[in-house]
C-alpha positions as CSV (number, residue, x, y, z in Angstrom):
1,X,11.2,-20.5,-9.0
2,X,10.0,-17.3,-11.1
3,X,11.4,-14.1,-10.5
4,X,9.4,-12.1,-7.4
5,X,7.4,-9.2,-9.0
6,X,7.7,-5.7,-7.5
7,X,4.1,-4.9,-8.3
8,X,3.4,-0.8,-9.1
9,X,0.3,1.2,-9.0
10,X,-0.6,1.4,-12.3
11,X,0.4,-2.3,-13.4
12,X,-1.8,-4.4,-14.8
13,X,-2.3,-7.8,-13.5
14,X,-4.9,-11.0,-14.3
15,X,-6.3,-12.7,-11.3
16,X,-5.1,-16.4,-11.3
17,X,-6.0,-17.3,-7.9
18,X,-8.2,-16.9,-4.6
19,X,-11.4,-16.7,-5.9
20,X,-14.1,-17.4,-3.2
21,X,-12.0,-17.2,0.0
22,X,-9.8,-14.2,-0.6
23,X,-11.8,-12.3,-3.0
24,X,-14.8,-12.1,-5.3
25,X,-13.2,-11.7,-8.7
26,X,-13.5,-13.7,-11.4
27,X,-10.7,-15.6,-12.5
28,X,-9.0,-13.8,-15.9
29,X,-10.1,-10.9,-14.7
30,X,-7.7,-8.1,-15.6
31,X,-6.8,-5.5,-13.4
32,X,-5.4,-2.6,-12.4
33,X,-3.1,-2.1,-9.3
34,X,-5.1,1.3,-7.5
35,X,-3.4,1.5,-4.0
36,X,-1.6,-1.0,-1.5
37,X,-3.6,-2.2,1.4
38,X,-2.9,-0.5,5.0
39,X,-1.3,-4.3,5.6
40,X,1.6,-3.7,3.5
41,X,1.0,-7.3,1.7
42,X,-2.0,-7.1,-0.5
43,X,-2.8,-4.9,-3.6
44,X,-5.8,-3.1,-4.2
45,X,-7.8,-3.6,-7.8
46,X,-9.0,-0.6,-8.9
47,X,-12.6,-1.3,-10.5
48,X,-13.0,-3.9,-7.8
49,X,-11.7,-2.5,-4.8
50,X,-10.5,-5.8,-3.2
51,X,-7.2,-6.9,-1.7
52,X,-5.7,-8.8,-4.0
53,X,-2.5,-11.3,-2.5
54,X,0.4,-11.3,-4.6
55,X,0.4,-14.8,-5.8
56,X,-3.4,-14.5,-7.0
57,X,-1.8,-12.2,-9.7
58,X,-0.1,-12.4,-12.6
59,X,1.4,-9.1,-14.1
60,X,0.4,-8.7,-17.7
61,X,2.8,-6.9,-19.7
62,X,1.0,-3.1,-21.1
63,X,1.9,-2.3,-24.6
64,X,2.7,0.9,-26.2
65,X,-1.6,1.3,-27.0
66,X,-1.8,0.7,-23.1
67,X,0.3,3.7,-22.4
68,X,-1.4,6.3,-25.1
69,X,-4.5,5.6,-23.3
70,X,-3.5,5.9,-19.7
71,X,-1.9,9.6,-20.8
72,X,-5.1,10.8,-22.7
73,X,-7.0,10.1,-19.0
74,X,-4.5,11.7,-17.4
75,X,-4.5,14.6,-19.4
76,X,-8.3,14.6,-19.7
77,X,-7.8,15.3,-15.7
78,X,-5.7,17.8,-16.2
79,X,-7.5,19.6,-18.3
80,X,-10.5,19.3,-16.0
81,X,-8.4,20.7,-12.5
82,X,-7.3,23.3,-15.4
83,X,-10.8,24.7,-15.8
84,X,-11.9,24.2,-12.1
85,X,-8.6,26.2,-11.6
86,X,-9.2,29.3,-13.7
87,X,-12.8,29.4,-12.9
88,X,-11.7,30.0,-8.9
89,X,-9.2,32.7,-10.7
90,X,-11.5,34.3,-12.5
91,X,-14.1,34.2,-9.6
92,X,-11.6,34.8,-6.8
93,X,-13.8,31.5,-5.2
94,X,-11.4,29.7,-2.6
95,X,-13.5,26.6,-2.5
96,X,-14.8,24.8,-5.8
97,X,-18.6,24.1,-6.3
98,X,-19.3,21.9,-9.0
99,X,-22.5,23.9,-9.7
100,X,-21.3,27.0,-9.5
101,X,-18.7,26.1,-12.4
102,X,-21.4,24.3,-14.5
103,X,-23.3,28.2,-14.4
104,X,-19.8,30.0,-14.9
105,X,-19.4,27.7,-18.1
106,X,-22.6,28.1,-19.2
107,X,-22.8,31.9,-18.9
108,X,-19.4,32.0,-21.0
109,X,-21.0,30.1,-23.8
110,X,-24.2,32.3,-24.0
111,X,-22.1,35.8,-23.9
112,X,-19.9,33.9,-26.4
113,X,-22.6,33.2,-28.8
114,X,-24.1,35.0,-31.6
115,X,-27.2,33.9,-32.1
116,X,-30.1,32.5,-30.0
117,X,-29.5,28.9,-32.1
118,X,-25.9,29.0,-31.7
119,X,-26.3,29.7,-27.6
120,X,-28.8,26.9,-27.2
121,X,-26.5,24.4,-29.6
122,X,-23.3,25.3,-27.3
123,X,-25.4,24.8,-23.7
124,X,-27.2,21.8,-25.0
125,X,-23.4,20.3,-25.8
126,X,-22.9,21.2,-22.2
127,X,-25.4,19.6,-20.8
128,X,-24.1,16.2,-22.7
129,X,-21.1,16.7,-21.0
């Protein structure tokens, strides 16, 4: 009998069972662990959003690659509750408004620009995102 798995949000898993009476994903599938279920017994797939049973999965081992790009999202967050962060600061705002922050960043960018060219190179790479 193979070792019980003490499965983790964050682990990585490929669906091996269930499909079509427990669940809709495809068999293969990898996913990631999001949340455990209110129930205490399922797991939650993160792109799917469907209880997974523990014996549909298979935990798939996460390599060093695996890891580099799990901290470059979470310090792409960071950076992101960072600048929502200083712009309440700076605008003494005690609730965030995602349009209000867009404006803040573009008005920084055009009072931080030379020229009419460089201003409408630095809100167009804005707009992109």
């Amino acid at each position: 009998m193979a070792a019980k798995i003490k499965w983790k949000i964050g682990d990585k898993a490929k669906v091996v069972g269930g499909y079509g009476n427990y669940h809709s994903i495809p068999l293969g599938t990898i996913i990631t662990i999001k949340v455990k279920s209110n129930d205490g017994q399922n797991w939650v797939a993160d792109e799917w959003n469907q209880n997974l049973m523990p014996n549909h999965m298979q935990h798939v081992s996460q390599t060093k690659a695996d890891f580099e790009e799990i901290l470059k999202g979470l310090k792409a967050e960071v950076d992101d509750i960072e600048s929502k962060l200083q712009w309440m600061t700076e605008t003494g705002s005690e609730t965030f408004d995602e349009d209000e922050l867009k404006c803040w960043k573009a008005l920084k960018v055009v009072n931080g620009a030379k020229s009419d060219f460089e201003k409408a190179k630095a809100l167009a790479a804005l707009l992109r995102g």
